[in-house]
C-alpha positions as CSV (number, residue, x, y, z in Angstrom):
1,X,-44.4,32.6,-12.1
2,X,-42.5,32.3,-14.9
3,X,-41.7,29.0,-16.9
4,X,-39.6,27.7,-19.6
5,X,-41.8,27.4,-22.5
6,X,-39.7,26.1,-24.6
7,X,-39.4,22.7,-22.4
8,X,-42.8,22.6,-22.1
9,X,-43.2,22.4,-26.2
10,X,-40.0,19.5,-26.2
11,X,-41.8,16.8,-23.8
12,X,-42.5,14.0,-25.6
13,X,-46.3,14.3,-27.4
14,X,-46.8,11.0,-26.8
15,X,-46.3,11.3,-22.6
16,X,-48.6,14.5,-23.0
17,X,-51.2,12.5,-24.9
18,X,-50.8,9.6,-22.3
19,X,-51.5,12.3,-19.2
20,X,-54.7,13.8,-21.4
21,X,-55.9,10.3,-21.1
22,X,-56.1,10.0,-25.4
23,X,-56.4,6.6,-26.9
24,X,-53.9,6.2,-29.5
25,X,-53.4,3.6,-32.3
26,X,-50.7,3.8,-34.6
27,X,-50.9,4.7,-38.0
28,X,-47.6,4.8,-39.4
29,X,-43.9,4.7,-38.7
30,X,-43.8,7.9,-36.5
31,X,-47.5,8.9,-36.8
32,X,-50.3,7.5,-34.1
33,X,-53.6,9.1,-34.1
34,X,-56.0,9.3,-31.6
35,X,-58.6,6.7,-31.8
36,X,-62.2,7.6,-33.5
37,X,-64.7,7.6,-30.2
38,X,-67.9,7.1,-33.0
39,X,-66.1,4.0,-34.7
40,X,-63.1,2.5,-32.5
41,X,-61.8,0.5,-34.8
42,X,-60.8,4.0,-37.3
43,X,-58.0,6.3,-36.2
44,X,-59.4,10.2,-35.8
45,X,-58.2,12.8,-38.0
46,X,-56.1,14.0,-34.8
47,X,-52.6,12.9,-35.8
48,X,-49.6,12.9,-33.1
49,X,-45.9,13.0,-35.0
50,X,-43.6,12.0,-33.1
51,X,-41.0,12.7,-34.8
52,X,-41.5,16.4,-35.4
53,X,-43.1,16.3,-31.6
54,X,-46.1,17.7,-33.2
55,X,-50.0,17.4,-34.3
56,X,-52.6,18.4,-36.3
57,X,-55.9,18.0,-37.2
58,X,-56.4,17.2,-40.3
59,X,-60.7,17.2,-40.3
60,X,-59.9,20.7,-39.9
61,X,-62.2,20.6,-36.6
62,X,-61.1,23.1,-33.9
63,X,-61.2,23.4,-30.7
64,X,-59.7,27.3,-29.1
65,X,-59.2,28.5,-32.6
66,X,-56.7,25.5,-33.3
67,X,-56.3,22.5,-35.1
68,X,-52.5,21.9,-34.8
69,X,-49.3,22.5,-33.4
70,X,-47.0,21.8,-29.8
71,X,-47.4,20.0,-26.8
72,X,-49.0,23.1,-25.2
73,X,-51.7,23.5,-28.6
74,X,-52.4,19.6,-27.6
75,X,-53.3,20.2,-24.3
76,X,-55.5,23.3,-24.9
77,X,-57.4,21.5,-27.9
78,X,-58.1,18.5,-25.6
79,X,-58.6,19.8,-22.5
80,X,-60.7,22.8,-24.2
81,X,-58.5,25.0,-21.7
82,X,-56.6,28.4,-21.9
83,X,-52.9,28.8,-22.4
84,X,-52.2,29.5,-18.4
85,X,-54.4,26.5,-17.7
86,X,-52.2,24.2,-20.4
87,X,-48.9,25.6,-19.2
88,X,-50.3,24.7,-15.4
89,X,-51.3,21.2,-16.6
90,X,-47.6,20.6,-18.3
91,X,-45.9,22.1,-15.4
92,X,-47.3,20.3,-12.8
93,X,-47.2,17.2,-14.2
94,X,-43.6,17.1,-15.9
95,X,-41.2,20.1,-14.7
């Protein structure tokens, strides 16, 4: 099946952080990161830019072998899933 990977990569990073179920706080005027699970009250090192419709990382953890990029990096880093399985997870909830 093929799909339009490029559409996948321009939804919103905040919707596809909404459908991982992330907790977000914000932590600048187009940054939000994801909440800290060991200390709720702290912001992550996982930063969501909404302007740039990008993340990253910036503990330098990784998750798949990544620690930034698109809408499709998000959902494998999160969801600790392969590219067909984030692709499927986009698809089927947004296209």
């Amino acid at each position: 099946m093929y799909h339009n990977l490029e559409a996948l990569r321009r939804i919103p990073i905040l919707h596809v952080a909404e459908a991982l179920g992330m907790r977000l706080v914000k932590v600048g005027g187009r940054n939000w990161a994801m909440k800290n699970p060991d200390r709720p009250r702290e912001p992550s090192s996982l930063v969501l830019d909404i302007k740039t419709n990008r993340w990253r990382r910036w503990s330098g953890k990784t998750q798949g072998g990544t620690d930034h990029g698109s809408t499709l990096d998000l959902v494998m880093h999160i969801r600790e899933c392969s590219f067909r399985d984030a692709v499927d997870f986009l698809t089927t909830r947004f296209l």
